[in-house]
N, CA, C and O atoms as a CHARMM CRD file, in Angstrom:
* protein
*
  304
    1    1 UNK  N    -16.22300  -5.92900 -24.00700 PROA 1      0.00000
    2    1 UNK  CA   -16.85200  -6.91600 -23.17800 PROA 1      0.00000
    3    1 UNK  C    -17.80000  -6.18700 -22.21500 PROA 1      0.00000
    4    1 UNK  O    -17.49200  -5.19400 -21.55500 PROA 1      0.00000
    5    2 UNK  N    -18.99700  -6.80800 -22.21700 PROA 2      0.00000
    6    2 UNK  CA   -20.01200  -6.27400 -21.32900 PROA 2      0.00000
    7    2 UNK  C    -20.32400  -7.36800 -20.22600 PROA 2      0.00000
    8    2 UNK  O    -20.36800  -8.58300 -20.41900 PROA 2      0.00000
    9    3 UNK  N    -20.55200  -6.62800 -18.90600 PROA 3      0.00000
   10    3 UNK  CA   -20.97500  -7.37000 -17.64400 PROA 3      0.00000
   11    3 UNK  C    -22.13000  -6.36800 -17.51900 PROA 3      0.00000
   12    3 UNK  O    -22.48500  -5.24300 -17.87000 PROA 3      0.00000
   13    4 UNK  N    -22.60300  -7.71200 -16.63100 PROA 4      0.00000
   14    4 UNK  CA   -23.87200  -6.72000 -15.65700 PROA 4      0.00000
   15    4 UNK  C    -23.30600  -6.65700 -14.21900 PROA 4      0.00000
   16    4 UNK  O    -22.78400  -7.58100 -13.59500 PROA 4      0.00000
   17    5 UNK  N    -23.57300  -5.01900 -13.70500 PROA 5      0.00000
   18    5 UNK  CA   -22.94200  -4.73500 -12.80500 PROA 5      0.00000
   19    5 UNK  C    -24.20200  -4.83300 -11.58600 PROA 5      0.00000
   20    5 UNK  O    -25.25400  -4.19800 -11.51600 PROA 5      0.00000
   21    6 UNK  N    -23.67500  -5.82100 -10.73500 PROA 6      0.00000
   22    6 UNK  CA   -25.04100  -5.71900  -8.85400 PROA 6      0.00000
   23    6 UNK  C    -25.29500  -4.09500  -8.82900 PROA 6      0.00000
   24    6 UNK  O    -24.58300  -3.26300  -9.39100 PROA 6      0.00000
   25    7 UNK  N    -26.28200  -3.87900  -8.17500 PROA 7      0.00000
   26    7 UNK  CA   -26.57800  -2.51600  -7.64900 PROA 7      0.00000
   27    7 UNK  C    -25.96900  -2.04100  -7.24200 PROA 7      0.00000
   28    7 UNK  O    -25.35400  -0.98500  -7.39200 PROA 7      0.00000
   29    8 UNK  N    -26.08400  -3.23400  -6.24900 PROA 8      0.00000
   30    8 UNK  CA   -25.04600  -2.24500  -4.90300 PROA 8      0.00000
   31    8 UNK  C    -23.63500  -1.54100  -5.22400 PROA 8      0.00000
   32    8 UNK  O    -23.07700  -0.48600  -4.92100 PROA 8      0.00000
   33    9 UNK  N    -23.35400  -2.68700  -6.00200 PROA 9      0.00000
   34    9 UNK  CA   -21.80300  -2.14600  -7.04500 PROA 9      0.00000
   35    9 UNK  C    -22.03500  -0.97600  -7.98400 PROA 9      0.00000
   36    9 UNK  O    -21.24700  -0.06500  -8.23900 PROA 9      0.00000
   37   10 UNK  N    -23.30200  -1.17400  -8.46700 PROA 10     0.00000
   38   10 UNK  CA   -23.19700   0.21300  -9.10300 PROA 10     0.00000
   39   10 UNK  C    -23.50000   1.41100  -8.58100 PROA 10     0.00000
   40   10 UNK  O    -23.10500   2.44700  -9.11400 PROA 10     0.00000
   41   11 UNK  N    -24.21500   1.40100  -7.50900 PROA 11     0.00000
   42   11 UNK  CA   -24.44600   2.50500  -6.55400 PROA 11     0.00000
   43   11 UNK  C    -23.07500   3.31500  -5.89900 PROA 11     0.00000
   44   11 UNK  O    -23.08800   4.53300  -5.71600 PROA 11     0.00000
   45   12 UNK  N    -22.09400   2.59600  -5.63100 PROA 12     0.00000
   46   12 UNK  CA   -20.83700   2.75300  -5.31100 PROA 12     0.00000
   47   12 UNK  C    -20.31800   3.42900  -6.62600 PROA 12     0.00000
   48   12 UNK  O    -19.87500   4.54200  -6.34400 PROA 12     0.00000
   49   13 UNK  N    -20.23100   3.19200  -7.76300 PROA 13     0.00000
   50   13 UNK  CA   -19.77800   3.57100  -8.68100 PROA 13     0.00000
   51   13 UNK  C    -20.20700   4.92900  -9.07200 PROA 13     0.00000
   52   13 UNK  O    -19.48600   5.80800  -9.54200 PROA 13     0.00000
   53   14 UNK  N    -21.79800   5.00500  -8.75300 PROA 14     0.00000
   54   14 UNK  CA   -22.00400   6.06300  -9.39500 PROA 14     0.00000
   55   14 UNK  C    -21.93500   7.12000  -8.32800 PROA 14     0.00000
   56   14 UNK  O    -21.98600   8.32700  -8.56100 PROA 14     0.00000
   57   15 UNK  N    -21.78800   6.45800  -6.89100 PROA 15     0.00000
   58   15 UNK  CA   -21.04600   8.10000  -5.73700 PROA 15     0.00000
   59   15 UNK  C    -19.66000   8.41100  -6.21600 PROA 15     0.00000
   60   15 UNK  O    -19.03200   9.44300  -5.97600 PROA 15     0.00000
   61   16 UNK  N    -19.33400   7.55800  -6.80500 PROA 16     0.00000
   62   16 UNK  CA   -17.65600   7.90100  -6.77600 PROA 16     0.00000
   63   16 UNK  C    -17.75000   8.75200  -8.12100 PROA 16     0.00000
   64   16 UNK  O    -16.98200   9.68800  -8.34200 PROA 16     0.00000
   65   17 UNK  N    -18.58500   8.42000  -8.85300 PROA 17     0.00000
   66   17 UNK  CA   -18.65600   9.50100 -10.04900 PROA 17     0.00000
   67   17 UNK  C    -18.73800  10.68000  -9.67800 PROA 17     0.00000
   68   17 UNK  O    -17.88300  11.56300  -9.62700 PROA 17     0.00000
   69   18 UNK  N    -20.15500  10.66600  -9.33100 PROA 18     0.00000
   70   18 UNK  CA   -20.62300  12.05800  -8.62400 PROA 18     0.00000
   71   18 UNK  C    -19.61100  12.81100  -8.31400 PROA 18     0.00000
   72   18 UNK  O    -19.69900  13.69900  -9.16200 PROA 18     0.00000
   73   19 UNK  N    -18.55100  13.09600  -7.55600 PROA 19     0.00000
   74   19 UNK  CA   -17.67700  13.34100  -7.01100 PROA 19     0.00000
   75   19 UNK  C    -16.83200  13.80400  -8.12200 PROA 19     0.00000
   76   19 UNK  O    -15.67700  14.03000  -7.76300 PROA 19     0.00000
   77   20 UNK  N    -17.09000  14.02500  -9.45500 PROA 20     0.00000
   78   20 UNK  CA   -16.69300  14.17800 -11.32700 PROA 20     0.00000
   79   20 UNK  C    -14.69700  14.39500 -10.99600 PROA 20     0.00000
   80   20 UNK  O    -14.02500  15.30300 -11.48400 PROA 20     0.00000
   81   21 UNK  N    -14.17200  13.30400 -10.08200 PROA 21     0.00000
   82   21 UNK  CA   -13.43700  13.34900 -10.31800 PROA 21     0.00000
   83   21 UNK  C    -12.62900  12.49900 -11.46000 PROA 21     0.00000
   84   21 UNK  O    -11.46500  12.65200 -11.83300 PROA 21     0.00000
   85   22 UNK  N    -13.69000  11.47900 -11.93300 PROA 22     0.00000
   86   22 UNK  CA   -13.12600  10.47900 -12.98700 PROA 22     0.00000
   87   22 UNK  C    -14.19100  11.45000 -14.11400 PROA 22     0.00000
   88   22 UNK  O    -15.10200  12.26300 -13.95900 PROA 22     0.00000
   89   23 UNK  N    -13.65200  10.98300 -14.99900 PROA 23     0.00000
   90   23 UNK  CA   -14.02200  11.12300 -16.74400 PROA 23     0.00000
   91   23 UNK  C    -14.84000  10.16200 -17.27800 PROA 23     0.00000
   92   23 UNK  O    -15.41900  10.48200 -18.31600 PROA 23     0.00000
   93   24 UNK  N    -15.04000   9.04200 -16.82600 PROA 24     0.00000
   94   24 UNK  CA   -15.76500   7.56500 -17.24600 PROA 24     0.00000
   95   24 UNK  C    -15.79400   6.58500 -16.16400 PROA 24     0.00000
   96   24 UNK  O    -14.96500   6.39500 -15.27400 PROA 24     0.00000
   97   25 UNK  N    -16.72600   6.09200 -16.36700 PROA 25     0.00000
   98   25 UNK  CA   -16.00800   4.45000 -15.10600 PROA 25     0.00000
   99   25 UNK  C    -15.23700   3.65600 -15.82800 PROA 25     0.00000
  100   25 UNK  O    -15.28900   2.59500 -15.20700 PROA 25     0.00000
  101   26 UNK  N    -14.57100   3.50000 -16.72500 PROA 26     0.00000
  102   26 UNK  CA   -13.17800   2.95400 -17.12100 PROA 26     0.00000
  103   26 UNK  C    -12.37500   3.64400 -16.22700 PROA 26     0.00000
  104   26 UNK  O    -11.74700   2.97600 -15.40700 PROA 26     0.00000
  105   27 UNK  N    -12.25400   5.06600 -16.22500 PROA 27     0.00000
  106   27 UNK  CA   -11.38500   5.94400 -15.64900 PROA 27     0.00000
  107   27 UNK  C    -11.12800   5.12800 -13.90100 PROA 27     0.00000
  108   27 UNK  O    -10.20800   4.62000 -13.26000 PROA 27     0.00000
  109   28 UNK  N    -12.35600   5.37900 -13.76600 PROA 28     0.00000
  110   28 UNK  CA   -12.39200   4.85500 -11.88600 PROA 28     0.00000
  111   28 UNK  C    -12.07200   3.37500 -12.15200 PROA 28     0.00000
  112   28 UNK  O    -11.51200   2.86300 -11.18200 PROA 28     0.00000
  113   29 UNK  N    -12.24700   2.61800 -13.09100 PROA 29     0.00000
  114   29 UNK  CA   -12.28600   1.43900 -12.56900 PROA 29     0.00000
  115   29 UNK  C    -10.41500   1.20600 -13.01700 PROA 29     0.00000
  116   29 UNK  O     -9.63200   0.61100 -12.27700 PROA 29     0.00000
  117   30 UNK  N    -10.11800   1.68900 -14.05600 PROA 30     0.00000
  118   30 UNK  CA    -8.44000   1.91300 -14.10500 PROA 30     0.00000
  119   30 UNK  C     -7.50500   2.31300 -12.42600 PROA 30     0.00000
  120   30 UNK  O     -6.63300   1.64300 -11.87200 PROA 30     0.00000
  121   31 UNK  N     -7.94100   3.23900 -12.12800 PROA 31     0.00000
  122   31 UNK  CA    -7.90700   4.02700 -10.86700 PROA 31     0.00000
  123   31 UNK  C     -7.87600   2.83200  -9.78300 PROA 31     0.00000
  124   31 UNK  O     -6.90700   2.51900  -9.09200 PROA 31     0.00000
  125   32 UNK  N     -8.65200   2.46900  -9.78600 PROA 32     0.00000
  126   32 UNK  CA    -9.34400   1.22600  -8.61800 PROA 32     0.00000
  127   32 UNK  C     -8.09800   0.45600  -8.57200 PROA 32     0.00000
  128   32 UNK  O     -7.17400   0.37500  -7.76300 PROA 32     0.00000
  129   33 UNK  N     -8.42000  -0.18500  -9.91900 PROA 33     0.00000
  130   33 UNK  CA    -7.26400  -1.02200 -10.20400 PROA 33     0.00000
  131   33 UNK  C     -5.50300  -1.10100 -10.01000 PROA 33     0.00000
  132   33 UNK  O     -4.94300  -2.19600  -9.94000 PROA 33     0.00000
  133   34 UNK  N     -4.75100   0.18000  -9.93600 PROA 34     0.00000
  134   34 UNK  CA    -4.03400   1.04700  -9.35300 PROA 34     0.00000
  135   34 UNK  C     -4.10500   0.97800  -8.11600 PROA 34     0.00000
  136   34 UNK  O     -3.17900   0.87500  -7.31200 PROA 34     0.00000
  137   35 UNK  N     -5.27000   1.03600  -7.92000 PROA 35     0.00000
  138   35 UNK  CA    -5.04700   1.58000  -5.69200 PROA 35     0.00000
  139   35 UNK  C     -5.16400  -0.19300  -5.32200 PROA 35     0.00000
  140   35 UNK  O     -5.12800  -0.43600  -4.11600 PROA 35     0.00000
  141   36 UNK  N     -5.28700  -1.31600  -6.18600 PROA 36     0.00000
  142   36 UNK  CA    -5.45900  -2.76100  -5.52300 PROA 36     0.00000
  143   36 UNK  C     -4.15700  -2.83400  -5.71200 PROA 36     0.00000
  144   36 UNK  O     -3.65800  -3.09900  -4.61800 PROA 36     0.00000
  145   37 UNK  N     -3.05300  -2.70500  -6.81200 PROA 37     0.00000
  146   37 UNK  CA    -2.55600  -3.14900  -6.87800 PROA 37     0.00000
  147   37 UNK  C     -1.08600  -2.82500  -5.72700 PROA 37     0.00000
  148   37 UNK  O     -0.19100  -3.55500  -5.30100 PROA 37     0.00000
  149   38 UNK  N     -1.39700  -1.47800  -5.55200 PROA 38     0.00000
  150   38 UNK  CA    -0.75900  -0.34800  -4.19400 PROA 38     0.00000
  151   38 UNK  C     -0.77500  -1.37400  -3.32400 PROA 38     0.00000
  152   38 UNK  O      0.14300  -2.16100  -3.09200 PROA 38     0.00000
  153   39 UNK  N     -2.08000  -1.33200  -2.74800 PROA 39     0.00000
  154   39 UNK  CA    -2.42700  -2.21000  -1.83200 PROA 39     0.00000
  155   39 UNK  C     -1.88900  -3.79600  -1.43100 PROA 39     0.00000
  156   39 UNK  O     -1.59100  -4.24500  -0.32500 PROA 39     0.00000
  157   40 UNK  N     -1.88700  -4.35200  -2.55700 PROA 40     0.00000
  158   40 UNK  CA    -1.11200  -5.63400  -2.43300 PROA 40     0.00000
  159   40 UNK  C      0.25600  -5.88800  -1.99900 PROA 40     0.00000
  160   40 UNK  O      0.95500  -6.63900  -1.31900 PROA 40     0.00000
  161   41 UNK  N      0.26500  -4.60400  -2.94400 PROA 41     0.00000
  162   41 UNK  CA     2.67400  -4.39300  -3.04100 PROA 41     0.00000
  163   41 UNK  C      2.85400  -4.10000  -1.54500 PROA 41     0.00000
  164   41 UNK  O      3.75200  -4.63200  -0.89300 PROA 41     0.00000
  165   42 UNK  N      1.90700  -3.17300  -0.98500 PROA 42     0.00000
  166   42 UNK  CA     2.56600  -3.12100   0.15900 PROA 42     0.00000
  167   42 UNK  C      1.90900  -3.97900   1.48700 PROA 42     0.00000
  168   42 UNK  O      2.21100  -3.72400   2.65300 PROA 42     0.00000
  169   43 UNK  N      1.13800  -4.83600   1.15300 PROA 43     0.00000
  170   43 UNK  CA     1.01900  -6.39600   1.81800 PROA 43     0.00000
  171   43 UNK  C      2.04700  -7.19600   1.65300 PROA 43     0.00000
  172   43 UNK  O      2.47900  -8.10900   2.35700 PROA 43     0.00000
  173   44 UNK  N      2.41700  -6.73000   0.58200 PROA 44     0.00000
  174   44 UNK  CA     3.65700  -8.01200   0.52200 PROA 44     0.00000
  175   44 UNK  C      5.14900  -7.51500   1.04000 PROA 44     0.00000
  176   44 UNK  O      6.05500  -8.20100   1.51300 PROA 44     0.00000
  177   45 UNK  N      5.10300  -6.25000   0.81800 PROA 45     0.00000
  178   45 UNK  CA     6.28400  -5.61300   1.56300 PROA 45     0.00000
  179   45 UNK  C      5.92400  -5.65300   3.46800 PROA 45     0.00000
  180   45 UNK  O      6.91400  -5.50100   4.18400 PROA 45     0.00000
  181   46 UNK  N      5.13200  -5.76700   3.87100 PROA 46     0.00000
  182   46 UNK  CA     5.08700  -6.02200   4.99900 PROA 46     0.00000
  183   46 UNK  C      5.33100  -7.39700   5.78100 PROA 46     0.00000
  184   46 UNK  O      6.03800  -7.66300   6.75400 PROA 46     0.00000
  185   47 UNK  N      4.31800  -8.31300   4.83600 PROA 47     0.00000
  186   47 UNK  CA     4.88800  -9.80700   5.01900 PROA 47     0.00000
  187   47 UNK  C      6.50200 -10.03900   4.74100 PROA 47     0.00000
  188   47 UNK  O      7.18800 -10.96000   5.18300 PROA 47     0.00000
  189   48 UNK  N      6.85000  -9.12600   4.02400 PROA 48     0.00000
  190   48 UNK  CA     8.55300  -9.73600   3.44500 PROA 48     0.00000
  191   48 UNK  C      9.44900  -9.13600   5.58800 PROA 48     0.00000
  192   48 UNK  O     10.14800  -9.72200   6.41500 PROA 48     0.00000
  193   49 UNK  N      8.87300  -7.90800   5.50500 PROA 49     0.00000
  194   49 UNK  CA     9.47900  -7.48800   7.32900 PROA 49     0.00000
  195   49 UNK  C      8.96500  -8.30600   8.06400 PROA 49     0.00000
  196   49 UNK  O      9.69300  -8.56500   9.02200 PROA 49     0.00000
  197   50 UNK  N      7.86800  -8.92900   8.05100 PROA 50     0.00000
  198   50 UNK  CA     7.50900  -9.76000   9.43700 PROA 50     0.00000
  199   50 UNK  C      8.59300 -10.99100   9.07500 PROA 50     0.00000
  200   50 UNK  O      9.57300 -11.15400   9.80100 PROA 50     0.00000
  201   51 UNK  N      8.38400 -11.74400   8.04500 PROA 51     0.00000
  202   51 UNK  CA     9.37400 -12.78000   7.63400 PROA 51     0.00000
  203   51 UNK  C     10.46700 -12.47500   7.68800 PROA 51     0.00000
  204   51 UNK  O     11.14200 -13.44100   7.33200 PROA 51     0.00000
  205   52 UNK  N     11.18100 -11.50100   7.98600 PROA 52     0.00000
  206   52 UNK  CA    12.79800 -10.91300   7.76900 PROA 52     0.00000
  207   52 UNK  C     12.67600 -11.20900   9.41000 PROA 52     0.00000
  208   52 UNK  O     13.37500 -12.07700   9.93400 PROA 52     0.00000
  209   53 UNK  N     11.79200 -10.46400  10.11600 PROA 53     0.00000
  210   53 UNK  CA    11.88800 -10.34300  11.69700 PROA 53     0.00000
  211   53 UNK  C     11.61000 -11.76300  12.34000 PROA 53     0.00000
  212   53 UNK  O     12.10800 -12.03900  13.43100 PROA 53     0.00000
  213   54 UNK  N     11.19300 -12.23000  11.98400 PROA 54     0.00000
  214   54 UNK  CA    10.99200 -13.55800  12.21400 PROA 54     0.00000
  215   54 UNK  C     12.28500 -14.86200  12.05900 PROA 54     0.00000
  216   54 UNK  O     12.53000 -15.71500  12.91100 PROA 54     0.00000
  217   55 UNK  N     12.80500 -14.73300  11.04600 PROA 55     0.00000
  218   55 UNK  CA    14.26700 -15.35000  10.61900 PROA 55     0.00000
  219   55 UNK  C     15.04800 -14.72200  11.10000 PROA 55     0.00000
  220   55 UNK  O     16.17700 -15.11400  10.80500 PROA 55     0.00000
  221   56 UNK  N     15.01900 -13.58800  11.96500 PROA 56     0.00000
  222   56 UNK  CA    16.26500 -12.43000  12.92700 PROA 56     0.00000
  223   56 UNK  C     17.07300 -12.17400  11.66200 PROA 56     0.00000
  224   56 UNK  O     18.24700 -12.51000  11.50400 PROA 56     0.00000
  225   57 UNK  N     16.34700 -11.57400  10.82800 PROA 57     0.00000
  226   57 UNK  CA    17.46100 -10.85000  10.18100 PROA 57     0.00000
  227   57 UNK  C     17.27000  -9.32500  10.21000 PROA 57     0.00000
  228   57 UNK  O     17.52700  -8.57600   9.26700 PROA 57     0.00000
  229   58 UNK  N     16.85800  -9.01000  11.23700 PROA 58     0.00000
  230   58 UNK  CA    16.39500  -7.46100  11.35000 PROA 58     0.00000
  231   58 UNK  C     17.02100  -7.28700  13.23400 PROA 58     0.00000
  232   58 UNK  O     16.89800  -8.17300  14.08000 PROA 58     0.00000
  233   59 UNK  N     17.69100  -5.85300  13.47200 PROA 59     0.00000
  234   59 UNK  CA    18.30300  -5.55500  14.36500 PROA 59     0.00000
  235   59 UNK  C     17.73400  -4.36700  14.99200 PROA 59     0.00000
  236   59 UNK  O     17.31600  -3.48600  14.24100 PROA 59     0.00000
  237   60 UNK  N     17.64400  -4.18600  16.42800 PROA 60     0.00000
  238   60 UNK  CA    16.14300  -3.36000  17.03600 PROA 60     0.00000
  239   60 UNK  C     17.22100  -1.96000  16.49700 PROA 60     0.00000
  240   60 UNK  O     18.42700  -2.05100  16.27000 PROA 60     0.00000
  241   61 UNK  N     16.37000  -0.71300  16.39000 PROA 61     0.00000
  242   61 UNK  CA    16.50800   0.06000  15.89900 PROA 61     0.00000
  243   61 UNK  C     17.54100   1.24800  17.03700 PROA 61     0.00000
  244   61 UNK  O     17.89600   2.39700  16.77800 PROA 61     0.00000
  245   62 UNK  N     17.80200   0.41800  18.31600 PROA 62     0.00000
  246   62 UNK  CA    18.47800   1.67200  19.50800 PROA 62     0.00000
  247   62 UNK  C     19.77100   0.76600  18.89000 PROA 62     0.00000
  248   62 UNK  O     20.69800   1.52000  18.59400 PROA 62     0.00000
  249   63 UNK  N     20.08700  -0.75100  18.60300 PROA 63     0.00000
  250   63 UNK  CA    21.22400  -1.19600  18.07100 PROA 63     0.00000
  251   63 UNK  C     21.72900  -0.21200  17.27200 PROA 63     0.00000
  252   63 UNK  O     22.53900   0.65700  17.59500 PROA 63     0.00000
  253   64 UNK  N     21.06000  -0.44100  15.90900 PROA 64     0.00000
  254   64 UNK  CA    21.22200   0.51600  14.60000 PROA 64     0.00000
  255   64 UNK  C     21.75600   1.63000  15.09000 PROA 64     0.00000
  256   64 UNK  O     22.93300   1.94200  14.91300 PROA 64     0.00000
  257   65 UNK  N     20.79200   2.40600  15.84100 PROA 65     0.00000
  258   65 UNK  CA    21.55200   3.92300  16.42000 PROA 65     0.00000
  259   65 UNK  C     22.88600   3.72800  16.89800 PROA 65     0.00000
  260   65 UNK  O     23.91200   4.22200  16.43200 PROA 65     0.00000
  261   66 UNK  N     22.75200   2.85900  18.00100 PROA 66     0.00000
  262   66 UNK  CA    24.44300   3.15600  18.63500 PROA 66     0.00000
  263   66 UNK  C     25.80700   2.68100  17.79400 PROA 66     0.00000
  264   66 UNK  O     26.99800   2.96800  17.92000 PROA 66     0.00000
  265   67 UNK  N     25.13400   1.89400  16.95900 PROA 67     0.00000
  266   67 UNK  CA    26.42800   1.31200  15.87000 PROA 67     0.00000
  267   67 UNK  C     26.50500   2.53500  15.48500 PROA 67     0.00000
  268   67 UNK  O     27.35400   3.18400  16.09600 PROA 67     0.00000
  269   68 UNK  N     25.71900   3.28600  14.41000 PROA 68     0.00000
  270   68 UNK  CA    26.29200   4.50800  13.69800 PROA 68     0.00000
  271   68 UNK  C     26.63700   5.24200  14.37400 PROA 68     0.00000
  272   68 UNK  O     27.72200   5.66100  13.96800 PROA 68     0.00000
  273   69 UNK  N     26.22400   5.89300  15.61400 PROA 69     0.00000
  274   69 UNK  CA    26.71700   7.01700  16.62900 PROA 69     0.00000
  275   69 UNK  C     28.08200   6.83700  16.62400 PROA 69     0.00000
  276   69 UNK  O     28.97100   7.66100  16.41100 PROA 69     0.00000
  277   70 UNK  N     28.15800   5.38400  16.94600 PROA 70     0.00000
  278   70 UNK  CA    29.80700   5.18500  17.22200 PROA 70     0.00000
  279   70 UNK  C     30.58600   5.17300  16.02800 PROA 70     0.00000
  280   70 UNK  O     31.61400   5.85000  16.04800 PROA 70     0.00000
  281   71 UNK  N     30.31800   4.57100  15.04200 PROA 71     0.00000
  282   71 UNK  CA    30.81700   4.50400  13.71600 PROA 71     0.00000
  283   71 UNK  C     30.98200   6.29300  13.24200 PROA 71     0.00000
  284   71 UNK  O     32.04400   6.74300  12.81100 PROA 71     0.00000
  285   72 UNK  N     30.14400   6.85500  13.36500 PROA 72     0.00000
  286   72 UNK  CA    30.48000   8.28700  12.84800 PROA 72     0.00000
  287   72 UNK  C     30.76900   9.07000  13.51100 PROA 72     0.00000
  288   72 UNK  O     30.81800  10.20200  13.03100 PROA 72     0.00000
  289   73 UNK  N     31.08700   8.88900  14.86100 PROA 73     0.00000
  290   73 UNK  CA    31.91100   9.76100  16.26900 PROA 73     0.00000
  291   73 UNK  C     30.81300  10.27200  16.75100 PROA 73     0.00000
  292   73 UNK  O     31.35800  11.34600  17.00800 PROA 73     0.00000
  293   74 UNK  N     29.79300  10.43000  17.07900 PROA 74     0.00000
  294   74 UNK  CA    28.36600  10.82800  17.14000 PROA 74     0.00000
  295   74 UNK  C     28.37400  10.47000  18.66900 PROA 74     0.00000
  296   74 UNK  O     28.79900   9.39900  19.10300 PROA 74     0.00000
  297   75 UNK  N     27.76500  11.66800  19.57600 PROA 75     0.00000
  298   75 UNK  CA    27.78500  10.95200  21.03100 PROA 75     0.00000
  299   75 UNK  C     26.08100  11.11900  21.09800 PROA 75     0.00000
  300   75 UNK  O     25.45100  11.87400  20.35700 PROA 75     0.00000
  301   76 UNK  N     25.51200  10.29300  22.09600 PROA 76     0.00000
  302   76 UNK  CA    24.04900  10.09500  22.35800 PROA 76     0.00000
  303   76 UNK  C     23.57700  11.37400  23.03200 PROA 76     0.00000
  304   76 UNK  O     22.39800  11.49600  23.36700 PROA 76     0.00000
């Protein structure tokens, strides 16, 4: 399948070539594709903590400490 690629898009493409760290622009655009999908997972892993913190199911982190301190004989 062939597209026509904007300039500007291809201008971008072809600095990132330059740079001969890809092999093809399949390569970069595989690559790309990889770093969106990074990107998303950990949008959504962040929304999942704000929504956890939000429903109080998350406990401030000096709690956390002093439970285990005490739980494992641990003094501050």
């Amino acid at each position: 399948m062939t597209h026509e690629i904007p300039t500007q898009l291809q201008s971008l493409i072809d600095q990132r070539m330059a740079t001969g760290r890809y092999g093809s622009q399949e390569d970069l655009l595989v690559q790309a594709l990889h770093a969106l999908d990074d990107y998303d997972q950990a949008v959504s892993e962040i929304q999942q903590g704000i929504d956890d913190e939000t429903a109080g199911r998350m406990r401030p982190l000096a709690k956390v400490d002093a439970d285990l301190r005490q739980k494992l004989g641990f003094s501050k």
